[in-house]
C-alpha positions as CSV (number, residue, x, y, z in Angstrom):
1,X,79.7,92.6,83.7
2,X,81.0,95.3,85.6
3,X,81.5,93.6,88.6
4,X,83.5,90.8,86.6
5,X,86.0,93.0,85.8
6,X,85.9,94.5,89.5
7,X,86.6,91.2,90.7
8,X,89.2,90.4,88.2
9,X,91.2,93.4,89.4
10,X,90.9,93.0,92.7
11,X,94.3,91.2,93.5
12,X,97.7,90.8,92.4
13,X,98.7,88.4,89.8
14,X,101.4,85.6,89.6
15,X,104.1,88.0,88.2
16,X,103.3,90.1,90.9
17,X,103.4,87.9,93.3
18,X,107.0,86.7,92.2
19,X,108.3,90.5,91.6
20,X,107.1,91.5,95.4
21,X,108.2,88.0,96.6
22,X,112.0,88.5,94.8
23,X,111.9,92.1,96.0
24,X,111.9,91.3,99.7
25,X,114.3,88.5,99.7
26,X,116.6,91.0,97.8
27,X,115.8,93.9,100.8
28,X,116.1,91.0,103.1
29,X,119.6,90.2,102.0
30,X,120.9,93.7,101.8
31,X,119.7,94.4,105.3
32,X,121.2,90.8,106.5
33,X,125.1,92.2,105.1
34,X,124.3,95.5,107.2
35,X,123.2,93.7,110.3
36,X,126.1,91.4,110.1
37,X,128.8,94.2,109.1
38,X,131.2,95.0,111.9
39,X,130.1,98.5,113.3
40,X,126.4,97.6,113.1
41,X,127.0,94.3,114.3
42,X,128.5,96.0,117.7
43,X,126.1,98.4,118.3
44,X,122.8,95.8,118.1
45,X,125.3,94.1,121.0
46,X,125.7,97.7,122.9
47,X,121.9,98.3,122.8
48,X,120.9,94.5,123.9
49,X,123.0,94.8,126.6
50,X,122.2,97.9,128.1
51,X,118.5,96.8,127.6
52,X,119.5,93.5,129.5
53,X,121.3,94.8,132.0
54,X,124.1,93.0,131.7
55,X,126.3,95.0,130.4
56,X,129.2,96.5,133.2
């Protein structure tokens, strides 16, 4: 019996599964607006240049 309720126990449920799952697409949003604001947005571009070498 007590392994039943071991087992039972043992992973999340739906509702967790759709409150982690709503979670990260809200995070995944909020860090899509940073990456795409202006400042931010430059300074990704700075660093994958210089990593490239392109850059003059």
């Amino acid at each position: 019996m007590a392994h039943l309720r071991k087992s039972a126990e043992a992973g999340m449920t739906t509702a967790e599964y759709a409150v982690g799952t709503l979670a990260a697409c809200a995070f995944a949003a909020v860090l899509m607006l940073v990456v795409k604001s202006g400042p931010v947005k430059s300074a990704l571009a700075k660093v994958i240049t210089a990593a490239l070498g392109t850059g003059t």
